[in-house]
N, C-alpha and C positions, 0 to 999 in steps of 0.2 A: 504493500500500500504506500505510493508515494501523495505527496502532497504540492500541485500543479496549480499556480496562479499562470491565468493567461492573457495579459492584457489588462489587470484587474487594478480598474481604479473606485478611492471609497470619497463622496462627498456627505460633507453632515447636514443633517437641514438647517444645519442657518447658511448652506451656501460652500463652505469654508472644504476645499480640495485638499485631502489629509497624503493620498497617494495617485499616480498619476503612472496609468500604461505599464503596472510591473508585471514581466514576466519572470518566475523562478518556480526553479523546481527542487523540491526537499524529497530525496528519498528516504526507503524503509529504512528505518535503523542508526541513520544519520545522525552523526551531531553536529549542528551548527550555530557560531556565535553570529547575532544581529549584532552592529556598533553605528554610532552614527549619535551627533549632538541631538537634546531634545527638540520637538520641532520635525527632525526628520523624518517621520511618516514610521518610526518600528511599530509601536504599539498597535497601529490603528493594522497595520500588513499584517501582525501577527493577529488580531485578533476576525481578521479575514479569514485564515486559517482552520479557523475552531469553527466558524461561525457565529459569535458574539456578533460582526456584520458581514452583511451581505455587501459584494458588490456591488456600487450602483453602476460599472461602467465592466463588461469583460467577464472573466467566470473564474470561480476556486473552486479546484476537483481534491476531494478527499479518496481518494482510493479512485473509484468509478460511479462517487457520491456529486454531485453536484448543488455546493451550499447553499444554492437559491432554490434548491426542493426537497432540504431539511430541516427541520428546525435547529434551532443550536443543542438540544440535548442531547438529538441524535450520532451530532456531530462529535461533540465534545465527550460522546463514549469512544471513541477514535483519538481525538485530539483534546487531551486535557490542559486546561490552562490555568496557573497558579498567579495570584495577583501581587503587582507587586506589595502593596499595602494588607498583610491578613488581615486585618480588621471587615474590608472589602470584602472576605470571603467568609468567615466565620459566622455562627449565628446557633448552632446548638448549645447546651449546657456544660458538656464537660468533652474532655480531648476524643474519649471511645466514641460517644455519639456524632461525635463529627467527622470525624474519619470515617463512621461508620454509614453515617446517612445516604450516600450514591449506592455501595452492595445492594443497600437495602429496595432504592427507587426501583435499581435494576432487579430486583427478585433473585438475586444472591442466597444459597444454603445459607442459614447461621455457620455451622461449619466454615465455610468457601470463605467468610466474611471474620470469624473470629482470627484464622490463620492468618489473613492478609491484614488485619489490622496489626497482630499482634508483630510478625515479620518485617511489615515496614518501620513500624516504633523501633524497632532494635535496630534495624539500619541507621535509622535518623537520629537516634539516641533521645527517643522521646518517652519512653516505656514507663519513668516514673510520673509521667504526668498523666498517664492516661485516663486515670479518675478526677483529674482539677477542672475548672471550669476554665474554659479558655484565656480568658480575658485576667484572670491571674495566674500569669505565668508567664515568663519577660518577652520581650516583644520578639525577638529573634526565634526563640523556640515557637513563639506563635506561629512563623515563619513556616517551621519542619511539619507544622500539624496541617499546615495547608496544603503541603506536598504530598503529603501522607496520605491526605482525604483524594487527591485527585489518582495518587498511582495504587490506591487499593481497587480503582474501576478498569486494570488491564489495557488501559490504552494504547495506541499502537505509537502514538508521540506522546510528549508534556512538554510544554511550553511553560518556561520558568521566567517572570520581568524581574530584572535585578533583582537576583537570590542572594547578592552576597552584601547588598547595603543594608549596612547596621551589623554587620555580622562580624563579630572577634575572629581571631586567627584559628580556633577550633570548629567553630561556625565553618570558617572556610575549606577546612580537612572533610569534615563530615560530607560537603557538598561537593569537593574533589571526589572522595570515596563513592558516593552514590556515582555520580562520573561513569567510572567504571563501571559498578553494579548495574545500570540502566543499559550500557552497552551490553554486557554479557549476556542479559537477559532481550535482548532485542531492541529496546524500546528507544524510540526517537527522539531526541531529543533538540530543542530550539530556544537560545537564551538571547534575550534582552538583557545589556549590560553596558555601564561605564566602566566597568572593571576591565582595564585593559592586559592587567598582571594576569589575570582570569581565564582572558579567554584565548590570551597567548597561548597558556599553558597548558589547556584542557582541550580547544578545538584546533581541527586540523583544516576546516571551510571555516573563513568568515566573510561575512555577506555585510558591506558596508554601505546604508542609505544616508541621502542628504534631499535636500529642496523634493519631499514627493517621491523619490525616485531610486530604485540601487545601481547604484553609480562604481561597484566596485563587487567581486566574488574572487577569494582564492584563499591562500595556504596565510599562515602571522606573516609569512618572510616576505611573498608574495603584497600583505598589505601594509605590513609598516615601513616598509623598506621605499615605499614610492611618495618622494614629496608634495605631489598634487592631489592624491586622496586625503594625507593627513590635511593637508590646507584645506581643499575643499568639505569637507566632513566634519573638519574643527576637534577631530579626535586626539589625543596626544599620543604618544608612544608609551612605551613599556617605561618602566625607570633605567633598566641597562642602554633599552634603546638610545635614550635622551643622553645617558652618560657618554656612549658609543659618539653619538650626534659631538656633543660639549667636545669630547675629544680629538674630534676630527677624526674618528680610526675610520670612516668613510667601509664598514665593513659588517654594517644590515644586523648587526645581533641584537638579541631581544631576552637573552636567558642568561641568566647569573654563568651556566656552564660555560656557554660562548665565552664572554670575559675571562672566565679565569683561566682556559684555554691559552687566549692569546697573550696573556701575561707571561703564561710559563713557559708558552713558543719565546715569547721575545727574548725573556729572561735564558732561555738555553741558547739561544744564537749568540746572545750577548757571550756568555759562555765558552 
């Protein structure tokens, strides 16, 4: 099941053209980082996606699904989407029943529904909350409980908008590690982020939009490496990036290894 925007542009009824003529294609299994300043049309692309909106201009194909003759619930059992704000997502009394609430829409065994809660809590490191009621319990872990809720329904993607803001540097492990786990187990995954350390390091496609439009598709090396994406996109580099840049080493690295690589090359010729 790939994920095929064709031409698809979203106007809002006050008028206001959020994306304009994108074509992309996200396949099965995929992981892909969106970048691009606010303004740039990610949110409103990805939430084409799921079907939160419908095209008004052009068509979004979920498998062989076409989102202008689904509803969003339908959709959104395919393609889950976690918000950036949980608050925006939350709304039952304590962590189990909310995570729990989709199995159940979908008519999920108790069974099918207690495993899958209880499996993703341990991934996410959320297992001692799962009797609290949401809204006490710090905002970040609110964060893991809303991941939780969408990937207990089996989706074939999850679309995550900045997971990592507000998040401590264990926050950031746990969502590295899931990373992995979602690849191994198939599932697609497509992130909205300023985190540029992030999605250096975790994706191998990033899809960079500006003014409406993706103005850019390839590998980190591939996008940070080119000075008229970071200009036009208004995105910044990595921090090796930037030190790389300040340095003048005129030589695209983006990862702590890169650098200390070339220290120890220099330092041995020196040698």
């Amino acid at each position: 099941m790939d994920i095929v925007l064709k031409n698809a542009s979203f106007t809002y009824p006050n008028g206001f053209l959020a994306n304009e003529d994108i074509n992309l294609v996200i396949r099965e299994k995929e992981r892909v980082g969106i970048i691009g300043q606010n303004g740039a049309g990610k949110t409103t692309a990805v939430k084409m996606m799921n079907g939160l909106h419908k095209p008004t201009k052009g068509d979004v194909w979920v498998g062989e699904q076409n989102t202008k003759e689904y509803t969003t619930a339908q959709i959104a059992k395919h393609v889950g989407y976690v918000f950036q704000n949980p608050d925006d997502q939350i709304f039952n009394q304590t962590v189990r029943s909310e995570i729990s609430y989709m199995p159940k829409y979908y008519k999920m065994s108790q069974k099918d529904i207690d495993e899958k809660v209880n499996k993703w809590a341990e991934i996410l490191e959320i297992t001692d909350y799962l009797e609290c009621n949401p809204y006490e319990i710090p905002y970040v872990t609110r964060k893991f409980v809303t991941i939780a809720a969408v990937l207990v329904t089996n989706p074939s993607f999850i679309i995550l908008d900045e997971p990592t803001a507000g998040q401590d540097l264990r926050g950031v492990k746990v969502l590295e590690k899931l990373m992995d786990i979602l690849q191994q187990e198939g599932i697609g995954v497509i992130t909205i982020t300023h985190d540029m350390e992030f999605v250096a390091q975790n994706f191998k496609r990033i899809v960079v939009m500006a003014n409406k439009h993706v103005i850019a598709d390839g590998t980190p090396k591939e996008i940070f490496s080119r000075d008229e994406i970071i200009t036009e996109s208004k995105i910044t580099r990595t921090q090796i990036g930037e030190i790389e840049k300040e340095l003048g080493m005129k030589k695209d690295y983006l990862y702590v290894e890169d650098l200390v690589g070339y220290f120890i090359e220099r330092e041995g010729k020196k040698l």
